[in-house]
DOKOLKE-597737 format. One record per residue (C-alpha): residue in three letters; x negated, y, z. Coordinates in steps of 0.02 Angstrom, whole numbers. Layout:
<atoms>
['ALA'; [X; Y; Z]]
...
</atoms>
This chain:
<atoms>
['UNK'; [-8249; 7362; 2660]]
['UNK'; [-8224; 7204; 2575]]
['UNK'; [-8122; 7086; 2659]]
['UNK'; [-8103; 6881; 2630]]
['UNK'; [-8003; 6719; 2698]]
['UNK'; [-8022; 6554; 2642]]
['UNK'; [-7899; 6403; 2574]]
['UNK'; [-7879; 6291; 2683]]
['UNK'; [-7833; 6125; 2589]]
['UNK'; [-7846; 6058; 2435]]
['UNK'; [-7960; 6058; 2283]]
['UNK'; [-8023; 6234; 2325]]
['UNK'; [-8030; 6202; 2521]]
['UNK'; [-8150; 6328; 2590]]
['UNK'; [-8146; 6435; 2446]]
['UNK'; [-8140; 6632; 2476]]
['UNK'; [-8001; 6749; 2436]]
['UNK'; [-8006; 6934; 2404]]
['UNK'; [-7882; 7025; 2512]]
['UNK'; [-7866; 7204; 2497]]
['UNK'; [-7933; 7345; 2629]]
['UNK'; [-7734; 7416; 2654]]
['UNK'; [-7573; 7381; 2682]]
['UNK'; [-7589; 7168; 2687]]
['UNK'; [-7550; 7055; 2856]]
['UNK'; [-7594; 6885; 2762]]
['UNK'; [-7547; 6733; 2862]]
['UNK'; [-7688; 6674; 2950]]
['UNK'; [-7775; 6507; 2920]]
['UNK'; [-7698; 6432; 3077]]
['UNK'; [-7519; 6464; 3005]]
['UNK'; [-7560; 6446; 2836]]
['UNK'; [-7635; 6255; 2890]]
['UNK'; [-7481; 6248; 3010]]
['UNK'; [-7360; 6305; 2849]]
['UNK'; [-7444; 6169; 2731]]
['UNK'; [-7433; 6020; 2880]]
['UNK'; [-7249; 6036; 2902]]
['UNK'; [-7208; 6039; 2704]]
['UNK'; [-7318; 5884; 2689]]
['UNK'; [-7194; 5802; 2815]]
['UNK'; [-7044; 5882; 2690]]
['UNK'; [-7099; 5810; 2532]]
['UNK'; [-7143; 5637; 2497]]
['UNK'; [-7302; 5714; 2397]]
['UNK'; [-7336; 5888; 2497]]
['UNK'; [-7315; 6015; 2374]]
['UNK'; [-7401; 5924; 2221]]
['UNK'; [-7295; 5946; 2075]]
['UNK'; [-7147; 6069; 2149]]
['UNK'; [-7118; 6252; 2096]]
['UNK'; [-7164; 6387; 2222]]
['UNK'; [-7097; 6574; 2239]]
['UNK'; [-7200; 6701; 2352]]
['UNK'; [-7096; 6837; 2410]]
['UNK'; [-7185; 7003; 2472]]
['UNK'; [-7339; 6908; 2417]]
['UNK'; [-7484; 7039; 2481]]
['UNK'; [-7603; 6940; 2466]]
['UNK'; [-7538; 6775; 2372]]
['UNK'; [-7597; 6688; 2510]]
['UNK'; [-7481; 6560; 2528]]
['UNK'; [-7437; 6517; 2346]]
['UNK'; [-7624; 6526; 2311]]
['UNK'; [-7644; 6397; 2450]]
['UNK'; [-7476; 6304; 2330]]
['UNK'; [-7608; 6302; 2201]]
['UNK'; [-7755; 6236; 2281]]
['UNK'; [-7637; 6092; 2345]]
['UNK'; [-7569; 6032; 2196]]
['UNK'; [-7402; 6146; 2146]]
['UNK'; [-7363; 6159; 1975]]
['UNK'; [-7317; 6334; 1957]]
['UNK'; [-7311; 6486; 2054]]
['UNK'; [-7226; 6670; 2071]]
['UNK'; [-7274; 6808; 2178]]
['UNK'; [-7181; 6944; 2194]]
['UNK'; [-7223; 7110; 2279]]
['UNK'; [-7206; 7297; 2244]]
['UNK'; [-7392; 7368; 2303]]
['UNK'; [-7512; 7382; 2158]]
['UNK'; [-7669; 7342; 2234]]
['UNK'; [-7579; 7155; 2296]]
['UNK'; [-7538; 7130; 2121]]
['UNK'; [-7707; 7171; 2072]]
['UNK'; [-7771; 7089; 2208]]
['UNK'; [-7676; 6918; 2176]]
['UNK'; [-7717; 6920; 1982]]
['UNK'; [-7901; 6935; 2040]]
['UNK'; [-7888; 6782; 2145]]
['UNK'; [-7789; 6676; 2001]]
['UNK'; [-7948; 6725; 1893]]
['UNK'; [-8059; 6686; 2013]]
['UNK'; [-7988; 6529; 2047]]
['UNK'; [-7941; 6442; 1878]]
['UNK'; [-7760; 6447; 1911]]
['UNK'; [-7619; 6524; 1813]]
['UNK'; [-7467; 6600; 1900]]
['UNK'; [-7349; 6734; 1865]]
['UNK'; [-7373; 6900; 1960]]
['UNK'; [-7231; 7006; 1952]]
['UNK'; [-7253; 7210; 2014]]
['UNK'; [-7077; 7247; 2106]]
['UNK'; [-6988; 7267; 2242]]
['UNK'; [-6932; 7086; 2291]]
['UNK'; [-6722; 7135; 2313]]
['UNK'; [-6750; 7228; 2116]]
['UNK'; [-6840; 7028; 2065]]
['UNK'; [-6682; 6963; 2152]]
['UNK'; [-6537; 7055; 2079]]
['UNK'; [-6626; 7041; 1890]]
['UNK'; [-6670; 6875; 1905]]
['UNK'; [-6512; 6729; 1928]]
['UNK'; [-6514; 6540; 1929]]
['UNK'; [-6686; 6527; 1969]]
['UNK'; [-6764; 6343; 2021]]
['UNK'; [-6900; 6331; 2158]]
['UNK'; [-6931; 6198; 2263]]
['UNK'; [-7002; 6309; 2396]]
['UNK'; [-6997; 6495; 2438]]
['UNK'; [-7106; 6587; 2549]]
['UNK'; [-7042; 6734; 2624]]
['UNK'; [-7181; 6844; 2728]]
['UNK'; [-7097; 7000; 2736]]
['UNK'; [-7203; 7133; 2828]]
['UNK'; [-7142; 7106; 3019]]
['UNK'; [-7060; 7306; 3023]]
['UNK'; [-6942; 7248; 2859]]
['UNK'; [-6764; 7305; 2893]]
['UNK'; [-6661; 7235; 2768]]
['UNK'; [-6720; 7044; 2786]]
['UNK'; [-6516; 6966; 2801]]
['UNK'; [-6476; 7082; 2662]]
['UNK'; [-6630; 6990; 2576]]
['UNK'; [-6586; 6852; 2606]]
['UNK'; [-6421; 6862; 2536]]
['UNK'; [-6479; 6920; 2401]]
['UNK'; [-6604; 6769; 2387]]
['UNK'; [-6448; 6641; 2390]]
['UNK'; [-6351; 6730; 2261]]
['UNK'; [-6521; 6729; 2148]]
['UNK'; [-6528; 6516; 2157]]
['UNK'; [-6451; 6414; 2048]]
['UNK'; [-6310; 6331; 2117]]
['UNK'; [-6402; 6151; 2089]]
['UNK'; [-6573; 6193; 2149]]
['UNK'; [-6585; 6162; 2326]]
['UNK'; [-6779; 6242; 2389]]
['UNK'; [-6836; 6259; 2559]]
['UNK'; [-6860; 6431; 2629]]
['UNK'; [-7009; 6475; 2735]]
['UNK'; [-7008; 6628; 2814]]
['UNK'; [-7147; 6693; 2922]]
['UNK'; [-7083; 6848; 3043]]
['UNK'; [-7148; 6916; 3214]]
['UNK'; [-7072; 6792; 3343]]
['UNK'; [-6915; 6849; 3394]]
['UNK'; [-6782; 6745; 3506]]
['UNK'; [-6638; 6759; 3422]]
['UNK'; [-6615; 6694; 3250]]
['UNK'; [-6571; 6784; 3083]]
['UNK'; [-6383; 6796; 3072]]
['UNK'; [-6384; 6682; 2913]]
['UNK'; [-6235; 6585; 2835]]
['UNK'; [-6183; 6419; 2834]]
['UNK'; [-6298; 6396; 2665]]
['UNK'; [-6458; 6431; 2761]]
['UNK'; [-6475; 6262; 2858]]
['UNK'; [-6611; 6273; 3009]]
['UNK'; [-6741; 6123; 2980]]
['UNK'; [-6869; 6179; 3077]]
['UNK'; [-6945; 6316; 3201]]
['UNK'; [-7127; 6349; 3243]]
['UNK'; [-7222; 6452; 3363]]
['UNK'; [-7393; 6517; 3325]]
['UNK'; [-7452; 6651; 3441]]
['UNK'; [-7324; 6809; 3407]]
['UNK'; [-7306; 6720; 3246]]
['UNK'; [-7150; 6605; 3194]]
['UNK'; [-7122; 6511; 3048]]
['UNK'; [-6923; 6466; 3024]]
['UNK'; [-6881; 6325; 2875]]
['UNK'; [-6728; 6324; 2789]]
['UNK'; [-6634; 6230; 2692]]
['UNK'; [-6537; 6331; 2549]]
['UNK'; [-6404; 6257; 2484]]
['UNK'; [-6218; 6337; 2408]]
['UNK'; [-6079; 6248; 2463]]
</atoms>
């Protein structure tokens, strides 16, 4: 069975996406609208113009969503085959061009240094083990003069990740058993 969810903003609001039958948990429209509110508070322009990463991108979702608001580029990452078909179908679908990149996202991380986002989305699925170790990764990966804000969407948990001093807490919201944390990255 055929499954869909919309955008929910800009110049493909309303506009269907394929997500695939297995294996995807893509943030819901609620978040995704939540998600897209708060950056539009961040940035003096929303997301228009900036440089977005998707991390365990299933569906491509949330860069997709990037897209339809205005971002200039955009990067998923994630190992499963039928996301990275999935995503590519939706770019075609859509008009937009954006890298899709088949691997596991701590493999992208280790092979791929200095990179420049503005923002990074980081939807791990909620059983991930290794998200500090990730995430460590993730801060070695960024160049030392890029500066992007992290949003990562995990089941709500009360205690924080144990993150360092470079991970900078900007923001954290509760949506159901969802919770979206926003971080600032910087390497001092």
């Amino acid at each position: 069975m055929k499954r869909f969810l919309k955008l929910t903003g800009g110049s493909f609001s309303g506009r269907k996406l394929y997500v695939p039958d297995i294996g995807v948990r893509p943030a819901t429209n609620l978040v995704r609208e939540a998600i897209f509110s708060v950056l539009n508070n961040m940035f003096e322009e929303g997301v228009s113009g900036l440089d977005v990463l998707d991390l365990f991108a299933g569906t491509g979702s949330l860069g997709l969503e990037a897209l339809s608001r205005g971002a200039e580029s955009a990067t998923f990452v994630d190992n499963s085959r039928t996301s990275v078909e999935s995503i590519r179908k939706n770019l075609s679908l859509l008009g937009f061009k954006g890298d899709v990149v088949k691997m596991d996202v701590s493999v992208f991380l280790k092979r791929n240094r200095n990179i420049r986002y503005d923002i990074i989305f980081f939807d791990p699925p909620y059983n991930y083990k290794k998200v500090e170790e990730t995430l460590l990764l993730l801060k070695e990966s960024i160049s030392s003069s890029a500066m992007p804000v992290l949003v990562y969407e995990r089941l709500y948990r009360n205690k924080l990740p144990e993150l360092d001093e470079d991970y900078r807490l900007l923001k954290r919201k509760k949506y159901g058993q969802t919770e979206v944390l926003y971080y600032q990255i910087k390497k001092f």
